[in-house]
N, C-alpha and C positions, 0 to 999 in steps of 0.2 A: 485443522482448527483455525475458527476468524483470529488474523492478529491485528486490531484497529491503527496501534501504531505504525505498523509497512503498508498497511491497508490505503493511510495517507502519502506513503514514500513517494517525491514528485506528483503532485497533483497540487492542481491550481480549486481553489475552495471560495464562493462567493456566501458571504454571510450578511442577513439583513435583519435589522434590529439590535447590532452593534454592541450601541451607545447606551441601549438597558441592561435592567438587571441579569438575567440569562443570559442574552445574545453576546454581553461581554464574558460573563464566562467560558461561553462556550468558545471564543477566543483565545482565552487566556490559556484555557485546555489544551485547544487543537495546538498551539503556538509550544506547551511543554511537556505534552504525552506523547506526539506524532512526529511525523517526519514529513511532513506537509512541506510542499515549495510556495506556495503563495496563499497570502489569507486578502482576500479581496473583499471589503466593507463599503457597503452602498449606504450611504448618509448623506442626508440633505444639508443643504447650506442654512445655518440661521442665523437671523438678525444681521451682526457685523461680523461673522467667526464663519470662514470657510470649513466646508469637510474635513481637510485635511486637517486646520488646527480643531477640532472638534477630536478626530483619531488622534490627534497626538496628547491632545488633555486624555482623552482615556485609558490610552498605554503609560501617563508617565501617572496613573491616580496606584495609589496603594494595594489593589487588588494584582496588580503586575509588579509589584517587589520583588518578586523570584526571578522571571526573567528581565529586571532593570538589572538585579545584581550580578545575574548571567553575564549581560552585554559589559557590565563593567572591569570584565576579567576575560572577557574576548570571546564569550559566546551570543553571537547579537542575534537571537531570532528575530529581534523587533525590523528588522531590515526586509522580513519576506510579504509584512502589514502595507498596504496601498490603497489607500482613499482613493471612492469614486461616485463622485456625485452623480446620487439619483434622485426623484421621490415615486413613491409609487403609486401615488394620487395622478401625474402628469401622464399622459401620452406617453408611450414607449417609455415611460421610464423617465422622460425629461434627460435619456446619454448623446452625451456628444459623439460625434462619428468616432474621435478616438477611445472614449472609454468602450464605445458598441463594439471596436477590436481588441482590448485588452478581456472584457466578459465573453468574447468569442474564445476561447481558452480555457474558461474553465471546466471542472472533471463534475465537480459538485457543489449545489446548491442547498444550503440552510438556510431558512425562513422562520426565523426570529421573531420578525416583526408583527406587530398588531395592535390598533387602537384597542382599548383596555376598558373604555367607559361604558360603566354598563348600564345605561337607560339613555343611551344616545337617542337621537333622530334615526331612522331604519335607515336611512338612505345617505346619511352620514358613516353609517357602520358601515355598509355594504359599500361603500367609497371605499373607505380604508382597507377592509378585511376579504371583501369576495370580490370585488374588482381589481385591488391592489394583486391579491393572490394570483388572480388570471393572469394579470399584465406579467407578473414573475413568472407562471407557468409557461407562456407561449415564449419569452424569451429564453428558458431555459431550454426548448424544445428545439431553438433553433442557434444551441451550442453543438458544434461538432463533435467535443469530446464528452459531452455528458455521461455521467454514471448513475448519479442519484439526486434525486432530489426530495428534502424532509421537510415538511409544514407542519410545523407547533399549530396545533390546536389548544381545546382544553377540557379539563372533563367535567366542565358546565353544558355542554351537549346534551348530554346523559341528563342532566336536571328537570327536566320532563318527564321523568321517571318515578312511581313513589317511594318515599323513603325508605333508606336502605336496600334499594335494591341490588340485585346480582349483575353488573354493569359488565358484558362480554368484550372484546377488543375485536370489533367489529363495527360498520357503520349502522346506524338509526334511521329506518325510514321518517321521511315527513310527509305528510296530507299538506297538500298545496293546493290553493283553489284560487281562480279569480272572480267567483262566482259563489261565495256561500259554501262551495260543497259539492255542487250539482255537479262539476266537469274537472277534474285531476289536473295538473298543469306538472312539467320538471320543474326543475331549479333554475334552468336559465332562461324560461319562458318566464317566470315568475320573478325574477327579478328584474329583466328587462322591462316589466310591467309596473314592476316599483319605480325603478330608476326615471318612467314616464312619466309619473303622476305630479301634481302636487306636492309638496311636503305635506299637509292635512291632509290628505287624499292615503298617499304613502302611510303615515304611521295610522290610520283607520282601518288600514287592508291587514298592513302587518297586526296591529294589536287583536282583530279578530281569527289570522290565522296561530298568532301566538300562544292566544287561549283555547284554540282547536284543539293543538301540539302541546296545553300544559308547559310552556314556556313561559318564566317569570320575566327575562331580560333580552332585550335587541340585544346584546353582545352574545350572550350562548344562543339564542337563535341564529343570528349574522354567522357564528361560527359554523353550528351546524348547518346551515346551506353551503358556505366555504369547503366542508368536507364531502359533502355531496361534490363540489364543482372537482375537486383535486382527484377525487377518489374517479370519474367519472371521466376524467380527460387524459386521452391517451397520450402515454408518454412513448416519446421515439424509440426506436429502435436500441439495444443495447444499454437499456436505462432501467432503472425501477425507481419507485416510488416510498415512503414512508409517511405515519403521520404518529406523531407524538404527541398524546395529552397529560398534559400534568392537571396536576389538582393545585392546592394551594403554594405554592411555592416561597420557599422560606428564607430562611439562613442558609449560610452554607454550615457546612457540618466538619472540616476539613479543607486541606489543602487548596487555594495559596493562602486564604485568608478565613479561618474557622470564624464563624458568626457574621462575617462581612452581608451586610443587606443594603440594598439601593432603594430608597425611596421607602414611601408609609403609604400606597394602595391596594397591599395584599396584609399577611400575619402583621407585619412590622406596624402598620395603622392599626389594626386593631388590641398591640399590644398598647401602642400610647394613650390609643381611648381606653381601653384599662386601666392603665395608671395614673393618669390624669383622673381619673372616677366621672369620664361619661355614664358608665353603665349604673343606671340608677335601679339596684334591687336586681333579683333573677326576674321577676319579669318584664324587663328589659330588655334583655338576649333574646336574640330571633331561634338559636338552636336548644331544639327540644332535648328532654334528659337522656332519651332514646339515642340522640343521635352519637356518631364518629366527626371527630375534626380532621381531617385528612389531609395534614400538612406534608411535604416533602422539599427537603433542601435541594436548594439550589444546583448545587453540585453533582446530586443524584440524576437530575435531571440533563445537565450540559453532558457529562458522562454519556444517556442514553439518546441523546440528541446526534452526538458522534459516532455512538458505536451503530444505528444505527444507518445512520449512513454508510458506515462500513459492510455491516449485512448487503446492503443495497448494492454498494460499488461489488461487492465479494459476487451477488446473484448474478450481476450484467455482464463480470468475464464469465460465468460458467457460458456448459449450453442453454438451448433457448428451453429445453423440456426443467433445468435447474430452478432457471431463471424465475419460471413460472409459477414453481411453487415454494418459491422465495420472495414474492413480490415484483417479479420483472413482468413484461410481456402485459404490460395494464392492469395488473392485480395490486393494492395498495395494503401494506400490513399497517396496520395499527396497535402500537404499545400505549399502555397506561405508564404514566409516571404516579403511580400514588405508593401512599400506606396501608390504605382501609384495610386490604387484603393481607399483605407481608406485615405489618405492627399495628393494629388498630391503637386508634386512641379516642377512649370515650370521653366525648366531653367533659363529665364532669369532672375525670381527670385534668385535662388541659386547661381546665378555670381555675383547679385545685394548686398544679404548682403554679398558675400567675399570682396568686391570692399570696403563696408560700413567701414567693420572691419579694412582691412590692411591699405587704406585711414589714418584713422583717429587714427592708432597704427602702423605704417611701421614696419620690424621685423629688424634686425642686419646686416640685408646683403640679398642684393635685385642686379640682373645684371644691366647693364648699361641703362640710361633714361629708366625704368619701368614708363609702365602706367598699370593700372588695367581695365581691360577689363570689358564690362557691353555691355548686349543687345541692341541697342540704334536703332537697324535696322534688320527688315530681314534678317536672317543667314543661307544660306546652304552652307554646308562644301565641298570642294574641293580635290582632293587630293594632287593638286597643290598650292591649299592657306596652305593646312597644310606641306607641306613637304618645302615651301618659311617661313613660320613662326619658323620652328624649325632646319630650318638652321640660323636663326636670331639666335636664344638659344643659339644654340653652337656656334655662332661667339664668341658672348658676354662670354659664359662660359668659351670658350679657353681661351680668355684675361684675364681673371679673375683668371684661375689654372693657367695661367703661370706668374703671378704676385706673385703666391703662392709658386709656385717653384724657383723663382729665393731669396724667402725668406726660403727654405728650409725645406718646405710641402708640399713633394710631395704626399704622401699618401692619404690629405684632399684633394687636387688635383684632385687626379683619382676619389675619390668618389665625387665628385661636377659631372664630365664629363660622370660619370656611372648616377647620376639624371639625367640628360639630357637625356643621353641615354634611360633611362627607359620612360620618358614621352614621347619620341616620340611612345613608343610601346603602353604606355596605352592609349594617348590621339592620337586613331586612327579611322578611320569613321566605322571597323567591329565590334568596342568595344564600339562602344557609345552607347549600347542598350534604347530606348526605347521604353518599353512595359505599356499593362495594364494589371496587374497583379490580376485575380478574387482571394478573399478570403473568398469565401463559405464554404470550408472546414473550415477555422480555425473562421470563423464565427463561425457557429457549434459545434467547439471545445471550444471555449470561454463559447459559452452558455449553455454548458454541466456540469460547471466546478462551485461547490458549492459557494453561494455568499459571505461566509467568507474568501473565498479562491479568489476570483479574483485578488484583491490588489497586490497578490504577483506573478501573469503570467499577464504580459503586453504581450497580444500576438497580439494584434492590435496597430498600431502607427496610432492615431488621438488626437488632442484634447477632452477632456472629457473622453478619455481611460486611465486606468491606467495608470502611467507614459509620457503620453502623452503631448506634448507641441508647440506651435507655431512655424512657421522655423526659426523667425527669432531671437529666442531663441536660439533654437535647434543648428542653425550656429553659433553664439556666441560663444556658450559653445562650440563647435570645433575648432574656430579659435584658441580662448584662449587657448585651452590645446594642439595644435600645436606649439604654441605662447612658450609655457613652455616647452613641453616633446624637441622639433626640439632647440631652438634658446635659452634656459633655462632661459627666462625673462615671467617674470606674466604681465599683461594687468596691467597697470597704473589706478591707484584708479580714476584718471578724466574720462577717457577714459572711464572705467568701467558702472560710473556712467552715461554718456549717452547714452552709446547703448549695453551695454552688460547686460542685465535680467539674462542671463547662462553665468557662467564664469567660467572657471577650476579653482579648490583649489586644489594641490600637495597633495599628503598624503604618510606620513610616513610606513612604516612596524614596527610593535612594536615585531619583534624577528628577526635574524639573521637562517642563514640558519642551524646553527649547533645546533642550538634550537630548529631547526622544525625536527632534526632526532631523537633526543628525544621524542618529543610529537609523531613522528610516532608510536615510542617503546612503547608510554603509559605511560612515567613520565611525573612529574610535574615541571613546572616553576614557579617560583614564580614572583606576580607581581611586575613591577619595573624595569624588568633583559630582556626588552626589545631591539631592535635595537636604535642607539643612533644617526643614520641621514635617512635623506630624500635619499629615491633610488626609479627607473624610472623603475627597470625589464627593465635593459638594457637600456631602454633612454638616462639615464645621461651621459653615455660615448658619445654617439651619440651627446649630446647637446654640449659637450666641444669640440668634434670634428669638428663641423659645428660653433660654435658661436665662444668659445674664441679661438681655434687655427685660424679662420678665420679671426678674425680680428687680432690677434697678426701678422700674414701675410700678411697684407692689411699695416699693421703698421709700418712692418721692410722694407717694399718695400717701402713704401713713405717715410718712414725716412734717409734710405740706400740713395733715390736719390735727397734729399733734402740736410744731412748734413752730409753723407758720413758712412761707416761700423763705422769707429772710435767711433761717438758720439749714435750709435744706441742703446748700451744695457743701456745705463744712460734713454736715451728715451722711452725704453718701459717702464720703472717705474712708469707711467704716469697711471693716472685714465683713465678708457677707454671713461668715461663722456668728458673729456676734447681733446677728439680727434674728431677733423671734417675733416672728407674727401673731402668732397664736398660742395656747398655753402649750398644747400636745407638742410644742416644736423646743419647749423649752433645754437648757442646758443638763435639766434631770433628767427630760428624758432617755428612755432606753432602748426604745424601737425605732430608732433609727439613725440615720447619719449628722451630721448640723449640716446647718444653710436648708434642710426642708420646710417647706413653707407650706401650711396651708391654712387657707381663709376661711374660718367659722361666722357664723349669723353675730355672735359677739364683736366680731373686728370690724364691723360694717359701719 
């Protein structure tokens, strides 16, 4: 039986794409399930902040509470973590001669990393994603001790597929022409050809081979040539290969941190544009009534991110006839990380309890008469119902940044009209995949994997599977820690108590960042001489930016035209409880918490 924990015992592990949301889990994992000797993190330098203080902000942020409290009683994993500046945009990597001898060392390669925007430039994608990939693959090629090597894909791939289809864990061919049609081309003849042209040149070839292939986005297209290039490049001797797609990637669901989310460009943005009430009306929403939302937590995935690379490492000691029909020997297994297939979730469920939650918890600041949208009829999407609903958004949004600005936040401003902006990209009819996603493979992989050892790879999301849980749990625990990381208020102990089973609880970091370059070096802290507040890795600033500067905004404009600048700054002294904007927010009300604000045609 695989045991993924000994599977890592003494191995050197290079992981890329860190510093996001996944690739730090998959960190934080490998650093407290395994017995891993070295986690090597390729990160680029930004701005003023070297690699290493870049690693060291991400091991001392909240999601590594478990092993800070570890090291503070003399279990330091954080000691086996080694920053190594790369980028995978430069030439070889842009290593110095001595990091090129510390990456000569390692066993196994994860690949994390991947620009995310999806209606790039093609040849901006293909920079990041199928060229970056190659420059990681031939390096990895020419690691002595290689075992495996795993490429996060995604299963936007598949989205050239029609709805609902039966999506196999297997690769997709593409039709590639440089000619119309008339003559075939591979993968690397075809991008070589991109990478020649023009930028208008480029995305004219790609947009009409995109539409050949029924590809809505240069990111799952850019992807799926990447899987072509991985799946098609022989790996050396004594190695194998993996590739893992997830779908929407969510919360985590459990362990270290239940509901912890990084960033708002996947679920976590589209729950804000729900509560905020971008979505003007059902039809607004790009996803038809037919469809599945096929979220999967975070956690499920870093889980299967690791274990397969354990399969992988487990194939390359076998023999070479094992190896082969395990993925060695140039064969490439492919796992789905979804739901569709192990827990569906139909849409109109997953609008149903957003609807529940915000309802009956409204958040700080919602645009003008928000209603919460709910399945209630037969929905196909338009592109004329959605581009009529998100011009609603941004009527309402301008009103609302320029209410902001003439209180003298323009900054919170732009970044309200940039949300907008983005939801109309992501809440689009090419991006609302839904597929059926098989998970034969990581069926397989589950049941391979010793039974003392399941507990701790959730690689399936169902009820009755490791960390597995209801949706309408599941959603709770998302709103909520939206609720907290976005608008920086917890779900009200009533509220909680009727419809929230999963609720986000904040958690602290018990060390500061300048404590974790210590434990890098292999001293000791002592315990006690921990971080002394609650931080969000980033959130918190996000939260003061959208809640309290939003409503201090909302506050000097309606006081400014009520009792004039003179009496404004005595006014904001005020409890933000005792401010009602509008009638529905008043003291009688009962659906919901105080301090919700929201702006009616009245308050204007």
């Amino acid at each position: 039986m695989l045991s993924p924990k000994s599977q890592f015992a003494g191995r050197t592990v290079l992981v890329t794409g860190s510093l996001g949301f996944l690739g730090s889990v998959v960190v934080e994992k490998l650093l407290r399930e395994t017995e891993v000797d070295r986690v090597l993190l390729l990160v680029r330098g930004k701005k003023q902040t070297t690699p290493l203080q870049r690693v060291q902000q991400l091991l001392s942020s909240p999601l590594f509470h478990l092993l800070q409290k570890q090291a503070l009683h003399g279990s330091n994993v954080l000691s086996r973590v080694q920053a190594v500046e790369g980028d995978l945009l430069l030439p070889e990597l842009g290593l110095s001669a001595d990091d090129k001898n510390v990456l000569s060392q390692v066993d196994v390669v994860l690949h994390c990393a991947a620009s995310m925007e999806l209606q790039a430039d093609i040849q901006k994608t293909l920079k990041n994603n199928y060229l970056g990939t190659q420059k990681l693959l031939q390096l990895a090629n020419s690691m002595p001790n290689l075992r495996a090597f795993v490429h996060v894909s995604t299963y936007y791939v598949a989205n050239h597929l029609p709805r609902n289809s039966l999506v196999s864990e297997q690769l997709h061919p593409l039709r590639l022409s440089l000619d119309g049609g008339a003559t075939k081309v591979g993968h690397a003849d075809f991008v070589s050809a991109l990478m020649a042209m023009t930028p208008d040149e480029a995305n004219m070839l790609a947009g009409m081979v995109m539409q050949t292939n029924s590809f809505g986005s240069s990111y799952a297209f850019g992807k799926s040539l990447t899987e072509q290039m991985v799946a098609n490049t022989p790996i050396k001797s004594g190695a194998a290969k993996a590739i893992v797609r997830p779908a929407l990637i969510s919360n985590l669901a459990g362990s270290p941190y239940p509901g912890f989310v990084q960033g708002y460009a996947g679920p976590g943005g589209y729950i804000m544009a729900y509560a905020m009430g971008f979505f003007q009306g059902l039809g607004s929403v790009a996803y038809g009534s037919d469809q599945r939302l096929d979220l999967i937590p975070c956690d499920t995935v870093a889980a299967l991110v690791i274990c397969a690379a354990a399969a992988a490492t487990a194939a390359a000691a076998a023999d070479t006839g094992k190896a082969a029909a395990a993925g060695g020997s140039g064969a490439t297994t492919v796992y789905h990380a979804s739901s569709s297939a192990s827990h569906p979730l139909p849409i109109a469920d997953g609008f149903g309890y957003m609807a529940e939650y915000w309802a009956a918890n409204p958040p700080p600041l919602r645009l003008p008469l928000t209603k919460y949208v709910r399945y209630t009829r037969p929905h196909t999407p338009t592109p004329a119902s959605l581009q009529q609903g998100h011009s609603k958004a941004a009527a309402k949004a301008r009103l609302l940044a320029g209410l902001m600005r003439l209180a003298g936040e323009s900054r919170q401003a732009y970044k309200l009209l940039m949300g907008v902006k983005a939801f109309g990209v992501q809440n689009s009819i090419p991006l609302a995949a839904s597929l059926v996603c098989c998970v034969d493979n990581v069926v397989a992989l589950r049941d391979s994997i010793a039974r003392e050892e399941r507990q701790l790879w959730p690689l399936l999301w169902a009820p009755g599977e490791p960390g597995g849980m209801p949706w309408r749990d599941y959603s709770f625990l998302m709103q909520s820690a939206v609720r907290q990381l976005l608008f920086g208020q917890r779900t009200p102990e009533n509220v909680r108590r009727v419809c929230c089973a999963g609720s986000f609880e904040p958690l602290a970091a018990a060390i500061t960042a300048e404590q974790v370059a210590g434990l890098m070096q292999g001293r000791k802290i002592a315990a006690g001489a921990g971080a002394a507040s609650i931080r969000f890795g980033g959130h918190g600033r996000f939260s003061r930016s959208i809640s309290t500067s939003i409503r201090r905004s909302i506050r000097r404009s309606v006081v400014r035209s009520v009792v004039g600048r003179g009496s404004a700054r005595a006014s904001m002294k005020r409890s933000d409880s005792n401010i009602s904007i509008s009638s529905s927010c008043s003291s009688g009300s009962s659906s919901g918490s105080s301090g919700s604000y929201v702006l009616g045609s009245s308050d204007v």
